[in-house]
N, C-alpha and C positions, 0 to 999 in steps of 0.2 A: 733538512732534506727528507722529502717524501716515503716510506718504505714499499719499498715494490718487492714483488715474487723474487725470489734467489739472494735476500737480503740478510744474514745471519743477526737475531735481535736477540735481547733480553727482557724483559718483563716481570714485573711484578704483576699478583694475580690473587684474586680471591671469586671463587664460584660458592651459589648460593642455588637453594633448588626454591621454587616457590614457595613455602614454609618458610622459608629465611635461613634456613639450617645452611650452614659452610659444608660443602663436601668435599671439597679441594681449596687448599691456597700454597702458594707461593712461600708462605712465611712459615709453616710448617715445616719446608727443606732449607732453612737457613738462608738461600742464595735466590736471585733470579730465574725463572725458566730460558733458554735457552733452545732456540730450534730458528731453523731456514724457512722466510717464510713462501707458503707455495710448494712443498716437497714432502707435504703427507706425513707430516712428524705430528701436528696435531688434527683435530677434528675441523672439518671443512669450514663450518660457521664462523670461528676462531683464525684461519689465516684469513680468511675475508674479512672480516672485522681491523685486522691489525693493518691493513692496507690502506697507504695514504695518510697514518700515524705520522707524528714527529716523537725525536728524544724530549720526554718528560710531559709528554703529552696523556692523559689519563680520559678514559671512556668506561661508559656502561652498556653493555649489550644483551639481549636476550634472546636464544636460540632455544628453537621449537626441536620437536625432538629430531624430525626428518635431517636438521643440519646439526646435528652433535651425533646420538648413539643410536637411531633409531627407535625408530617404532619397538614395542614390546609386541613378542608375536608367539602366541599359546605353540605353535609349532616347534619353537624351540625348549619346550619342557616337554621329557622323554619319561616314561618310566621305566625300568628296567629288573631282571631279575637279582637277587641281592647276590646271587651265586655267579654273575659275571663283573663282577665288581671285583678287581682283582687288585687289592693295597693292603698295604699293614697298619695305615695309621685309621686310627675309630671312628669309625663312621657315627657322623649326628647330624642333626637340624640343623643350616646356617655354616655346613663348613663347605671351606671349595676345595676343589679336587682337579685336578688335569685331565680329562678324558681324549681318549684316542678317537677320532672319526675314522669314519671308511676310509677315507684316503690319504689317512697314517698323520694327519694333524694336530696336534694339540690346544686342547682350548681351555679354558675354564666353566667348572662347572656347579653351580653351588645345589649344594643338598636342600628339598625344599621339602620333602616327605619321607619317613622313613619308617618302614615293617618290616617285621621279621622276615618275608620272604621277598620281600619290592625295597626298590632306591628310587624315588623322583626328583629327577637332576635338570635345573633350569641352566641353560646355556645361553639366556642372551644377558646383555653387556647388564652391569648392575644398574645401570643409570638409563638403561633404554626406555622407550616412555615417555621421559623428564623432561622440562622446558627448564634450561639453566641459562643462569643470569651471571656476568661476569663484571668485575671492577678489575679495569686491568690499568698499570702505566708501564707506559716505554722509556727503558733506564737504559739502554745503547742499543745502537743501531750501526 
C-alpha cells in the first residue's frame, strides 16, 4: 500500500553531503526513524520523497538546499559584544550555545569567532547550504 500524508512510518536512513561524508544515519540510533508523513516532523524534501513508497521499498534521493535547511545566509552571523554574552560555560571556537532573540526564542548558535572584547555567533542551521543525499528503506508503514 501506497504511503500518503497522515501515514505514521518507519525508516531506515543514511544521509551523506556531496563529499560522501555520513552526517546522519539511522543506525547511529540503534532503531528506525519514526515520524507522520506530511506533519512537519521532518524537512519538506524528505516527506516528499517518502510518498508513494511501499514497505521495504529503498530509494536515493538528492535535495538542494532550498528543500532541506536552506540557503546559508551571511545575515544570520551576528557579532556581538563579549560583555552581553551572559553563561558560565567557556566560550571557544566551534561551541553552540542557545541564544535568546528579541522575541524571547531560543536558537542555536555556534561560535565562529572569538576576541577578547567580540563573540561571532552564526545562527543558521549547520547543514544550511548543503545539497544532501539520502538512501532511505521503508521498514513499516
Amino acid at each position: 500500500m501506497a504511503i500518503k500524508d497522515g501515514d505514521t512510518i518507519k525508516i531506515d536512513y543514511t544521509g551523506t553531503l556531496d563529499d560522501g561524508s555520513v552526517f546522519d544515519t539511522s543506525e547511529n540510533r540503534g532503531q528506525p526513524l519514526e515520524f507522520t508523513v506530511g506533519s512537519g516532523q521532518v524537512i519538506k524534501g524528505f516527506d516528499d520523497a517518502v510518498r508513494d513508497m511501499e514497505v521495504s521499498e529503498e530509494k536515493e534521493f538528492r535535495l538542494e538546499p532550498a528543500e532541506a535547511y536552506g540557503e546559508y545566509k551571511d545575515s544570520l552571523v551576528d557579532t556581538v559584544s563579549r560583555d552581553l554574552v551572559q553563561t558560565t560555560m567557556e566560550m571557544e571556537i566551534g561551541k553552540i550555545f542557545l541564544v535568546q532573540t528579541p522575541h524571547g526564542q531560543q536558537m542555536p548558535a555556534k561560535i565562529i569567532d572569538l576576541t577578547d572584547d567580540e563573540v561571532t555567533f552564526d545562527l543558521n542551521h549547520p547543514l544550511a547550504g548543503k545539497a544532501l543525499t539520502f538512501r532511505i528503506k521503508v521498514v513499516e508503514a
